[in-house]
N, C-alpha and C positions, 0 to 999 in steps of 0.2 A: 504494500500500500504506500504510492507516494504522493505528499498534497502539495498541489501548485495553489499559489496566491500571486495572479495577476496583478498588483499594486499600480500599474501604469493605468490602466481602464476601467477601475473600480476603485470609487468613492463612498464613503460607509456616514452616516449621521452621529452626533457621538455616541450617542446608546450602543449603536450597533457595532462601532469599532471597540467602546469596552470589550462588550461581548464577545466577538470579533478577537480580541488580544485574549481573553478567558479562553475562547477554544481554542486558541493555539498553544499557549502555556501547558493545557492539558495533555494535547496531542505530543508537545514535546518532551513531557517528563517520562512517557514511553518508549522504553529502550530501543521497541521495536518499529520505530516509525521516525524515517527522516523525509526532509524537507527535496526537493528536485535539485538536483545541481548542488547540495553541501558537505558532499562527502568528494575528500581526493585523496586517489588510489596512490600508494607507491609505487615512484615511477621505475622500478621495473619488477612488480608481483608478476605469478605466474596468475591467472585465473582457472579456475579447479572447477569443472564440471562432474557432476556426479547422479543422474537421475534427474530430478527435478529440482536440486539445487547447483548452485553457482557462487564462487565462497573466491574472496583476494583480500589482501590486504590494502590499508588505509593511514591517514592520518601520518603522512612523513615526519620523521622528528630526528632532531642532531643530537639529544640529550644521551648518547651512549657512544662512544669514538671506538669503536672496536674497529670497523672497516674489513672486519672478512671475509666479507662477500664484495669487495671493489671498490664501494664507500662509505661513508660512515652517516647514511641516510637509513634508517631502520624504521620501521611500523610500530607508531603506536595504538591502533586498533585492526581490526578485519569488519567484515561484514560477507554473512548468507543471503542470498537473494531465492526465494522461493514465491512462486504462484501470483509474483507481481509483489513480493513483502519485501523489505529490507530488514534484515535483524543483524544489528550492529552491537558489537560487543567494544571495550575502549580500555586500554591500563592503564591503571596510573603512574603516576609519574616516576617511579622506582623501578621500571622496568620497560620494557620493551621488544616486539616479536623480533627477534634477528633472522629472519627468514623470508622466504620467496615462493612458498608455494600452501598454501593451505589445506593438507592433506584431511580426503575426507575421506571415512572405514568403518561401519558399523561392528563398531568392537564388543558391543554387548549383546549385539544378536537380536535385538528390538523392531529390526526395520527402518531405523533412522540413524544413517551416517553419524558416527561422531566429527570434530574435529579436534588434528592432531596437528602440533605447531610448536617450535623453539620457542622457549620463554626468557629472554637473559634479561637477569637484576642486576642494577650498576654495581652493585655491591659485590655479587657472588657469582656473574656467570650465568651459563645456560643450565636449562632444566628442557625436559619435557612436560609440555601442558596438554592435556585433553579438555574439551568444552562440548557440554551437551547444547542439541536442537532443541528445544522448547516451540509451543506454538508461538509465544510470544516474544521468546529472546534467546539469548546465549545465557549459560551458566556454567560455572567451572564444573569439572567435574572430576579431576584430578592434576595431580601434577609429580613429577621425580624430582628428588632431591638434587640442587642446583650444584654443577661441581665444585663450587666453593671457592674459586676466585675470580674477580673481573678478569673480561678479558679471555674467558675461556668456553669455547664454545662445541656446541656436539653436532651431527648431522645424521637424521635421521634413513634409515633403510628401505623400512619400510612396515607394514602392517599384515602375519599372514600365521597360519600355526604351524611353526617352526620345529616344535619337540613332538608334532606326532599324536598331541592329545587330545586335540579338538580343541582347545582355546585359542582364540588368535591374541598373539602377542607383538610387541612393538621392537623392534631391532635399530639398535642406534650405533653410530661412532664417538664413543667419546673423546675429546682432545684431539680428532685425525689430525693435528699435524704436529703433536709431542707423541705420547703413549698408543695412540692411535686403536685405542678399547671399544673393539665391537662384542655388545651388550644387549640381552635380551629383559623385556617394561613387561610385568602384568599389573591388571587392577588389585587391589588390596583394598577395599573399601575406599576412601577419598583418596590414597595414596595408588603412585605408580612406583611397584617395587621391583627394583631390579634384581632378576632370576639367575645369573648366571654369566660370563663374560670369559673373553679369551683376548688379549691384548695382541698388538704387530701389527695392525692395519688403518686402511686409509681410504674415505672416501671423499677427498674434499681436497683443493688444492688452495693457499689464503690467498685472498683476493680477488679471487675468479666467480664466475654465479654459478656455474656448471656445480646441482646439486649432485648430479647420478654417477657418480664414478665409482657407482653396485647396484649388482642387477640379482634380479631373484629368477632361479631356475631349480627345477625337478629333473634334476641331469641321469636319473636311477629310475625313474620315473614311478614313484613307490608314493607320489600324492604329497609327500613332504619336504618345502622346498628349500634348497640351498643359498647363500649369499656368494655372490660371486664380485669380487673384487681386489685391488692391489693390497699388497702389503705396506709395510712404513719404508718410504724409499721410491715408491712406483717401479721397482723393479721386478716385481714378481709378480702373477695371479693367481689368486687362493680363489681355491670352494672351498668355504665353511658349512658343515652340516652340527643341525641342534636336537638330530634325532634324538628322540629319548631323553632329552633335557642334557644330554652330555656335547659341550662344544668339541667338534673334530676338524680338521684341516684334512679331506678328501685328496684334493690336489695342489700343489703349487707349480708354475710351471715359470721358468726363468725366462725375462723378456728381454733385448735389446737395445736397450732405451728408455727413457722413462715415459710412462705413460700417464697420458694428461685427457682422455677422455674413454668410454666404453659404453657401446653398443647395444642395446638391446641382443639380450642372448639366442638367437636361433639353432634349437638343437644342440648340438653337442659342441658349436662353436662359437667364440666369440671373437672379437675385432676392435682391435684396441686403437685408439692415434699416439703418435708419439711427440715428442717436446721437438724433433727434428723435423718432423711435418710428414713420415711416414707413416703408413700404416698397416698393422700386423695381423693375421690372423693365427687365434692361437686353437688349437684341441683341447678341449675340457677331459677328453680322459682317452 
């Protein structure tokens, strides 16, 4: 729902413009209703389609200087667009979304997508946030412990059930460009607690936007899928498997270069670019 107020061709008595000013105050203390043309997007979100929603981010702010994604322009709100609604969510000032893409994943099985998105506090860094749809707004509805100093940021995997046991779970990179801790989020009632992890890898190069540098494949094809991506260095490519809750390193294969982009996985191959402007294809087993 969005309301336009013509103000050039409509003139109001003063009873009417009181009134007039009364319903709009109302209209805007509503989380879920903005005004035509008052919302501006970050100018470089991804826009996330998913069903019948439409989810980016908003609200440019300089209030966090990290810059690891190319500038030190970061979001400070998003907004879902559904059935003509804007439902607009906004942080406050202690923090800020450091990210590019609004990842939407019905992770409780409900029928309505959650959304999943980098949370960093100036104070302590990124976390993982989850935010529930509501008919009428965004609510949080979890979040991971932030890794606990500015400046330090995670990038997320992806969303899928990784161990095998029917939950879907959230897979992140913590630190990819120190420690480089690919890590597996479940719910725990308000918290997102992390399950498990295996350190040496890397999806993210600093200051580039390119989020994907891991891709999710079923390379066994046993229903349970794999991460596929470089290690710390870019010089090698792991499958990580989380069968069974247990992290394993499948494959690693030694690359030629470093590798600065990767492909959606097709079967048993992938295709990496290189920092030389080459490009490789490698065998996944």
């Amino acid at each position: 729902m969005t309301v336009n107020i013509d103000r050039a061709r409509t003139t109001f008595p003063a009873p009417k413009k009181l009134l007039l000013a009364a319903l709009v105050a109302m209209i805007v203390a509503q989380p879920c209703v903005t005004f035509a043309g008052s919302l501006v997007q970050l100018p470089d979100t991804e826009v996330t389609e998913a069903g019948e929603y439409v989810a980016y981010f908003i609200d440019p702010t300089t209030r966090y200087d990290h810059g690891i994604l190319g500038d030190k322009i970061e979001a400070g709100g998003l907004v879902v667009e559904r059935d003509g609604t804007q439902l607009v969510y906004r942080l406050p000032d202690d923090a800020v979304f450091e990210d590019r893409r609004v990842r939407l994943a019905d992770i409780d099985r409900d029928g309505v997508p959650e959304i999943i998105v980098v949370k960093s506090y100036i104070s302590c860094g990124s976390g993982i946030a989850v935010y529930r749809i509501c008919d009428y707004s965004i609510v949080s509805f979890g979040e991971s412990n932030a890794v606990g100093i500015a400046h330090r940021w995670l990038n997320p995997v992806g969303v899928a059930d990784f161990t095998g046991s029917g939950e879907p779970m959230i897979a992140a990179v913590v630190t990819p460009h120190v420690a480089g801790s690919l890590r597996l989020y479940r719910f725990n009632g308000p918290d997102i607690v992390e399950v498990v992890r295996i350190d040496g890898f890397t999806n993210h190069i600093a200051g580039t936007q390119n989020l994907d540098l891991s891709r999710l494949t079923d390379i066994d094809g046993d229903r349970v899928p794999e991460i596929v991506l470089p290690t710390v260095g870019r010089r090698s490519l792991a499958i990580v498997s989380f069968k069974g809750g247990r992290p394993r390193i499948v494959t690693r294969q030694a690359i030629d270069g470093k590798i600065v982009s990767l492909d959606p996985i097709r079967g048993e191959n992938a295709s990496v670019g290189l920092s030389d402007g080459r490009r490789m294809a490698v065998m996944l087993r």
